[in-house]
C-alpha positions in Angstrom: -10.3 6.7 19.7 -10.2 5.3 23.0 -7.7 5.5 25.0 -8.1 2.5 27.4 -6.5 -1.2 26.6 -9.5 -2.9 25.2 -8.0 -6.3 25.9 -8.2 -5.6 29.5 -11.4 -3.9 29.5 -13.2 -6.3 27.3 -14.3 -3.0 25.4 -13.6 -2.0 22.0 -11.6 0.7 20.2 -14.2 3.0 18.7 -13.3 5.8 16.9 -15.9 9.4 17.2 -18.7 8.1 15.1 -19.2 4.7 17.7 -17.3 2.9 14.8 -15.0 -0.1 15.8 -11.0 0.7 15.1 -8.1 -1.0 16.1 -6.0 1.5 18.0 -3.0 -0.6 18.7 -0.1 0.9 17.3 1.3 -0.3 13.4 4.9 -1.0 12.6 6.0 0.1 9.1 4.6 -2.7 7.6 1.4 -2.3 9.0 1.7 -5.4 11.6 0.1 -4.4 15.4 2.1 -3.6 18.0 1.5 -4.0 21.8 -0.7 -1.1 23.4 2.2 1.8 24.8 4.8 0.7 21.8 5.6 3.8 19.7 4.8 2.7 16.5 4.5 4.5 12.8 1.4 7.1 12.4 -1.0 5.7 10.1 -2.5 7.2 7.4 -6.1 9.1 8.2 -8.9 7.3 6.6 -11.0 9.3 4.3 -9.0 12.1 2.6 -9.8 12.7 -0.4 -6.7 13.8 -2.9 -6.1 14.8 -6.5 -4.5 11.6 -8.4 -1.1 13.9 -8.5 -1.4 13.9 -4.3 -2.5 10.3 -4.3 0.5 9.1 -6.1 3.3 11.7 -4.5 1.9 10.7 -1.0 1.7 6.7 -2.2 5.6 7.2 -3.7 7.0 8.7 -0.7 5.5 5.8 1.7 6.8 2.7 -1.0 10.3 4.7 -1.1 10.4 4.8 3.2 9.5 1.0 3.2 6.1 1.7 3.8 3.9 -0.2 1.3 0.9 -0.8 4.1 0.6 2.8 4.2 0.8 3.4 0.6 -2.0 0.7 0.3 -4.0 3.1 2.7 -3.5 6.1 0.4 -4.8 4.3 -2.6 -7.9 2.4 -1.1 -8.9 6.2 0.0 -8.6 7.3 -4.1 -10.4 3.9 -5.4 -13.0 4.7 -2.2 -13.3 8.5 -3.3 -12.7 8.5 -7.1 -14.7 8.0 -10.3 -16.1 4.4 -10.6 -14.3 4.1 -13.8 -10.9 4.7 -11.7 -11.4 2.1 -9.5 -9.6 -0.8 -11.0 -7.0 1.4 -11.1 -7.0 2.2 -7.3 -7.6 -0.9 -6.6 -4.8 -2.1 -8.8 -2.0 0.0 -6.9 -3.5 -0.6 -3.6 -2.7 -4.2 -4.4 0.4 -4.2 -5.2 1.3 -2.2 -2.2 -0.1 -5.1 -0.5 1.4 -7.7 -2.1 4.9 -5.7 -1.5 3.8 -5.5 2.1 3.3 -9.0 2.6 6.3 -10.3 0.4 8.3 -7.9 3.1 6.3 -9.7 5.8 7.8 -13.4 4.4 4.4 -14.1 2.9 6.0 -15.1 0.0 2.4 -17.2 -1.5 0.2 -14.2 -0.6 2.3 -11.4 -1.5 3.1 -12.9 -5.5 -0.6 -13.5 -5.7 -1.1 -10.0 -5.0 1.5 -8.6 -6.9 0.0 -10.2 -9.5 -3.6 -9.7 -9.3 -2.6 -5.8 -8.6 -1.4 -5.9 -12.3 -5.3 -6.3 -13.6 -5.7 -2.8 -13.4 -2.7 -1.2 -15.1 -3.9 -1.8 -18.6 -3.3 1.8 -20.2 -3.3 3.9 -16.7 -3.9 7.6 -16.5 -2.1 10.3 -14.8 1.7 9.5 -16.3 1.3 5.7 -14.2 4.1 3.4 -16.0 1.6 0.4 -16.5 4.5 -1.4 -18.2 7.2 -1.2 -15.8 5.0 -1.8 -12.7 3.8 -5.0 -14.1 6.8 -6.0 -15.2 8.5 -5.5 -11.6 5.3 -6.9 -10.1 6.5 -9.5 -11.8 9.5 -10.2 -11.5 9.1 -9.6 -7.8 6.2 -12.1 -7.8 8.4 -14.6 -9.2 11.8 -13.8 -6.9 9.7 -13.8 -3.9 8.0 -17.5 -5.0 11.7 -19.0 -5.4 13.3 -17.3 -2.3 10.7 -17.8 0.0 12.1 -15.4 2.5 11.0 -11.5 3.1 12.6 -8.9 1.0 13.4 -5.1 2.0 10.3 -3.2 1.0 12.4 -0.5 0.7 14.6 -1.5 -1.3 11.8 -3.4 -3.6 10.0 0.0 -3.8 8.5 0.3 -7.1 8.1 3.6 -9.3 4.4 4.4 -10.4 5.6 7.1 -12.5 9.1 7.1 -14.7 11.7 8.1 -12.8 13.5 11.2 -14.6 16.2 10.3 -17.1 14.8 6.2 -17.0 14.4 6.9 -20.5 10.5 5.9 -20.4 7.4 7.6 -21.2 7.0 11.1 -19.9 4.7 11.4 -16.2 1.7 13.5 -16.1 
């Protein structure tokens, strides 16, 4: 990517294929930061992971506060996946979203994601507890509408799988 300030070059980012890219530094919610701000490395575009990677690597972001850069990690499997997966993906990358921008204060946008990332947890693969995400999505979907205030993405991390001893169905 370039290296130059493309606001006062009148150029833009391009990453090695000509391509244009934002290279402004993200905070852990994904927001841009000013050029020469340290920010949080984002995820690498393109990787393609087993579903077992794809949800470890997605887990660990949500349970940092990170749900932007969970989002990443599931638009690369609904990118690189089967077709039939996709809703799936797509599903999880939304609610990722949705978190991210209930944590942003965008308490209209992020319940409409949470909720349209529910669509497609209807019998999910891999050990994915379709029940218990949807139900936090929403219950979080509904908190966020009444407070109408940011909440701790952290702290509102969901669990894709069953945590052990949450006396659900086993993962994977």
């Amino acid at each position: 990517m370039s290296e130059q300030n493309p606001q006062s070059t009148g150029d833009r980012d391009r990453d090695q294929e000509g391509r244009a890219r934002n290279a402004r530094p993200r905070d852990g919610l994904g927001r841009p930061l000013p050029y020469g701000t340290e920010g949080v490395e984002r995820q690498p575009e393109g990787v393609v992971r087993t579903p077992r990677q794809t949800l470890d690597e997605a887990q660990a972001l949500l349970d940092s506060g990170k749900p932007f850069h969970a989002h990443e990690v599931f638009e690369d499997a609904w990118k690189s996946g089967p077709a039939s997966e996709e809703p799936l993906w797509r599903g999880l990358a939304q609610l990722a979203v949705g978190l991210t921008h209930a944590a942003r204060g965008n308490s209209k946008g992020g319940a409409r994601l949470l909720r349209r990332g529910t669509l497609g947890l209807t019998d999910p693969p891999y050990g994915i507890d379709g029940p218990g995400l949807t139900a936090w999505a929403e219950e979080l979907a509904g908190r966020v509408e009444r407070l109408d205030s940011p909440v701790d993405a952290a702290a509102e991390a969901p669990a894709l799988r069953p945590r052990p001893g949450a006396g659900t169905r086993t993962a994977d």
